[in-house]
MDAnalysis code that builds the backbone (N, CA, C; Angstrom):
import MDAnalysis as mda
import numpy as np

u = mda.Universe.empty(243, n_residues=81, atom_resindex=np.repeat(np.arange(81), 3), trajectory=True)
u.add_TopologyAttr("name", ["N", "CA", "C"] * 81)
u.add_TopologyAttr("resid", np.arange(1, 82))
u.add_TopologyAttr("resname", ["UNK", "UNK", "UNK", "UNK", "UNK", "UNK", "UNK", "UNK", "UNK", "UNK", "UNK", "UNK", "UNK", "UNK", "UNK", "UNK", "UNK", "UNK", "UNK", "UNK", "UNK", "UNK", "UNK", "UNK", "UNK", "UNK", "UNK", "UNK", "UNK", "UNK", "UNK", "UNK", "UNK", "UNK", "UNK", "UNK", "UNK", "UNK", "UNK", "UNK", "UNK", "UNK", "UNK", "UNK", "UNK", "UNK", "UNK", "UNK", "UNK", "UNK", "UNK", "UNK", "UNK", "UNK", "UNK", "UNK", "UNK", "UNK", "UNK", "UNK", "UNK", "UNK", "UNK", "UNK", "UNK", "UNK", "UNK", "UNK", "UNK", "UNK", "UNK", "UNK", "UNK", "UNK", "UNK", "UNK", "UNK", "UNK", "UNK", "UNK", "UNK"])
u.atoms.positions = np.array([
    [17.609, 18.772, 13.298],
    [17.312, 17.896, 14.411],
    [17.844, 18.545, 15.678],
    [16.807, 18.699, 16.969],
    [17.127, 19.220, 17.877],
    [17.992, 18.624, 18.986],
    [18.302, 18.867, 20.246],
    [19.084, 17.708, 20.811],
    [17.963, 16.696, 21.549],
    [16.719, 17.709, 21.610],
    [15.703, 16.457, 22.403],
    [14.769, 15.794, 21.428],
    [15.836, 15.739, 19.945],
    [14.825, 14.611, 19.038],
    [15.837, 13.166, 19.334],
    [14.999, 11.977, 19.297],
    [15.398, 10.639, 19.071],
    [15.379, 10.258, 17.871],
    [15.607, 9.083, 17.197],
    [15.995, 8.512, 16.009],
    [14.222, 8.159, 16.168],
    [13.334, 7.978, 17.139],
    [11.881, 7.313, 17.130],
    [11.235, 9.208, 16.853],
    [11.448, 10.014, 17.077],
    [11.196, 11.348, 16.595],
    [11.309, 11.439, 15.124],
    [12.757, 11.602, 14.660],
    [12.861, 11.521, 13.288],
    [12.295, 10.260, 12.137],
    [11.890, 9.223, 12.311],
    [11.472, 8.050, 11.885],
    [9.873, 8.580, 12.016],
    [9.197, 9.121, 12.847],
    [7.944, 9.579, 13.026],
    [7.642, 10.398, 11.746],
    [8.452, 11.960, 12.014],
    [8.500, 12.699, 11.060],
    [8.777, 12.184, 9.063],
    [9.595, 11.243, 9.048],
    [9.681, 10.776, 8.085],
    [8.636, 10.324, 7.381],
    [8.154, 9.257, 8.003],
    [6.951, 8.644, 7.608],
    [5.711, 9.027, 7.552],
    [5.722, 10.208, 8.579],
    [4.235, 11.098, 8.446],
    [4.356, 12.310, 7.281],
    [5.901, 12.220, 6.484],
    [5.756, 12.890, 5.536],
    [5.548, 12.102, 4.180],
    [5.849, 10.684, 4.102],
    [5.936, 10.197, 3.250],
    [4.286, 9.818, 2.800],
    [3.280, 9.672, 4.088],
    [1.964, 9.144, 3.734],
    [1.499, 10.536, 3.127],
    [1.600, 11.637, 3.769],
    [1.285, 12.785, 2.951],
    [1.613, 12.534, 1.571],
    [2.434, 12.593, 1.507],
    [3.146, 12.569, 0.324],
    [2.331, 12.022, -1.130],
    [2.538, 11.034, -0.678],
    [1.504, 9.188, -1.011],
    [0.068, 9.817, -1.034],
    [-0.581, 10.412, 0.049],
    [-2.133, 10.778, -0.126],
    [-2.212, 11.739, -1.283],
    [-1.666, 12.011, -1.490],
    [-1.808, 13.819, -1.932],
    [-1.391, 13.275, -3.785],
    [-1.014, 11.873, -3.635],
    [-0.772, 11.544, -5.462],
    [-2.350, 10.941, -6.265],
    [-3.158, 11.184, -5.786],
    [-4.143, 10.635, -6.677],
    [-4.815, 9.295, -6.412],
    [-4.143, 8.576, -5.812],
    [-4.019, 6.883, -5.910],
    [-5.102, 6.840, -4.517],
    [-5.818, 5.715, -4.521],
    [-5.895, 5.225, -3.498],
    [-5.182, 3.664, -3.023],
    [-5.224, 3.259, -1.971],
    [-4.434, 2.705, -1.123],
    [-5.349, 1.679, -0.431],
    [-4.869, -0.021, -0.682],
    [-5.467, -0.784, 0.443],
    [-4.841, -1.001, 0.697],
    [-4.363, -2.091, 1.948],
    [-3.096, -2.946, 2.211],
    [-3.881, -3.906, 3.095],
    [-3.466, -5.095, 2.705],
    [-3.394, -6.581, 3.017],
    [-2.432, -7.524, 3.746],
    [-3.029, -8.081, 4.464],
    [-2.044, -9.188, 5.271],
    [-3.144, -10.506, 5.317],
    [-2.535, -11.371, 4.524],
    [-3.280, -12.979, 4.513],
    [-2.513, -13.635, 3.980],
    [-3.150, -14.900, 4.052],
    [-2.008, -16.052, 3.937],
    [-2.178, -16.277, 2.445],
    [-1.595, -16.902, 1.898],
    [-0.517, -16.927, 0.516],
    [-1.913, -17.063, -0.615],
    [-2.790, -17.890, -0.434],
    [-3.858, -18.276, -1.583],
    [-4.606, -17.226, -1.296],
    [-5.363, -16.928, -0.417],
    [-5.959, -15.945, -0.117],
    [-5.883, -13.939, -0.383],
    [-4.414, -14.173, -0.648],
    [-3.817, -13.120, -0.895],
    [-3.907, -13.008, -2.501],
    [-3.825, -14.117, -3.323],
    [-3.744, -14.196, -4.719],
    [-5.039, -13.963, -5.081],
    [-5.886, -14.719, -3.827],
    [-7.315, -14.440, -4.595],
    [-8.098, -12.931, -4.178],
    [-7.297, -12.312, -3.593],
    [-7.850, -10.894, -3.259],
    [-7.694, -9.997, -4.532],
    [-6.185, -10.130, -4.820],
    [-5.591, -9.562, -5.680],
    [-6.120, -9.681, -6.890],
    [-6.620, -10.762, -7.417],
    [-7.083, -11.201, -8.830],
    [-8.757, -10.323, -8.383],
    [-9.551, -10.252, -7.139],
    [-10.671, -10.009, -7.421],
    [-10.574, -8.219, -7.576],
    [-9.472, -7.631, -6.822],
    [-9.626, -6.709, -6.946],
    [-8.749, -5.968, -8.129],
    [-8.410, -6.968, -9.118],
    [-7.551, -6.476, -10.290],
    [-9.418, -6.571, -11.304],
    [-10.238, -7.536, -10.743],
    [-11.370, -8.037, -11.804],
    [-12.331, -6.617, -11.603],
    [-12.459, -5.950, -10.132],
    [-13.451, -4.851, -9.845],
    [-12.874, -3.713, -10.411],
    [-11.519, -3.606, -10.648],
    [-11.127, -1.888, -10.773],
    [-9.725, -2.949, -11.767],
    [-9.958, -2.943, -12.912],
    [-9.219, -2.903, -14.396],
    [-8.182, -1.986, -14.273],
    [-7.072, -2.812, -14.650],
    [-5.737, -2.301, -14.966],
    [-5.709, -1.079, -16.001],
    [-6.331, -1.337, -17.121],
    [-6.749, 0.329, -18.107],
    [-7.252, 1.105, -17.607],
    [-8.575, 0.947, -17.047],
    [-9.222, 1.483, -16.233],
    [-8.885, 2.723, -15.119],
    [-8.348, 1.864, -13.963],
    [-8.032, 2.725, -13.120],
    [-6.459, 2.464, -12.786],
    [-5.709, 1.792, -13.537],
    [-4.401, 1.808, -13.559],
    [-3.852, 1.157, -12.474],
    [-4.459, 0.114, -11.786],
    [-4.299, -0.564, -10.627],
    [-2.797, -1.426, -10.666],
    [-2.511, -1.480, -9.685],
    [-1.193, -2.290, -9.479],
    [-0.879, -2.490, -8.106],
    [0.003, -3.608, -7.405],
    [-0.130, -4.045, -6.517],
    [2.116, -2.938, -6.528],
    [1.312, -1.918, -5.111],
    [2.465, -1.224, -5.269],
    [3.893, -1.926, -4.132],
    [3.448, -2.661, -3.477],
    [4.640, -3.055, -2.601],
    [4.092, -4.606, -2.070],
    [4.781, -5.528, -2.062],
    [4.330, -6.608, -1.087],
    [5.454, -7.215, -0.336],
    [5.181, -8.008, 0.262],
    [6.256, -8.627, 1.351],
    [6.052, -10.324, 1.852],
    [6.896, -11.280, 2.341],
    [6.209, -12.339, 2.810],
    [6.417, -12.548, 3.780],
    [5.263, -12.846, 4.702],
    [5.512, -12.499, 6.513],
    [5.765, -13.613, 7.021],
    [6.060, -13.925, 7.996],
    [6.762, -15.338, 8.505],
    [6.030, -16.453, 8.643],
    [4.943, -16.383, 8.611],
    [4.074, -17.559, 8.720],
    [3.317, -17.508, 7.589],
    [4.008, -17.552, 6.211],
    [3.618, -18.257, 4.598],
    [2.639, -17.412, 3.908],
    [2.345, -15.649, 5.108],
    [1.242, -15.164, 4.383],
    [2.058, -13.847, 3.590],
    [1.292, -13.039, 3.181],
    [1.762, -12.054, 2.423],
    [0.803, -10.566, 2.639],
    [1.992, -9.854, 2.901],
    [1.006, -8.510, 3.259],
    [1.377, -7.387, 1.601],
    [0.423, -7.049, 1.595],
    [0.864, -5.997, -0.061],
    [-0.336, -5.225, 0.144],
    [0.070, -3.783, -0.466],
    [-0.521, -2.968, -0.857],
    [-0.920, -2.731, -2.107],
    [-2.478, -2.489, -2.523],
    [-2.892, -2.340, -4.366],
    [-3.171, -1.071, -3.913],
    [-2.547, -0.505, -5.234],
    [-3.065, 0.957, -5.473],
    [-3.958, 1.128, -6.888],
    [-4.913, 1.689, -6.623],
    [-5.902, 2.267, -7.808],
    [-5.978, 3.749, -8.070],
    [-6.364, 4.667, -9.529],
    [-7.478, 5.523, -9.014],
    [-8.374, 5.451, -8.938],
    [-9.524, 6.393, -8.234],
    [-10.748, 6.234, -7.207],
    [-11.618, 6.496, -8.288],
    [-11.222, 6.892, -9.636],
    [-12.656, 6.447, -10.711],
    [-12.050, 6.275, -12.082],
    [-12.325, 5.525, -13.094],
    [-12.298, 5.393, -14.030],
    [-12.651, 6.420, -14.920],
    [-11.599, 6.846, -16.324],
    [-11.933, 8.105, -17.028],
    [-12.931, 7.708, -18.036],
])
């Protein structure tokens, strides 16, 4: 770290290594922000289009945002073997 990096420099760098990172594993990536039923029913449709055997789908991170909704990311792979 140089003296004209900031903590908003290094936090940049971090995270633009981590999506690399993340792209480069196989998976693809949605991410969601909706409110609480809506969120369940995304999740169930997109567990029904792309099968857990299948393409190994799983809901890799979620969170609950302040107003009762829920943002999460499903990860799949992009074809079935």
């Amino acid at each position: 770290m140089s003296r004209r990096d900031t903590p908003q420099d290094l936090a940049r760098r971090m995270a633009d290594a981590g999506a690399r990172r993340k792209a480069s594993d196989g998976f693809r990536r949605e991410t969601f922000a909706l409110p609480r039923e809506e969120a369940r029913a995304k999740a169930r449709a997109f567990f029904a289009r792309y099968p857990k055997a299948a393409y190994m789908t799983e809901i890799e991170s979620w969170r609950e945002l302040p107003d009762d909704g829920i943002e999460f990311t499903m990860r799949r792979l992009p074809t079935a073997d």
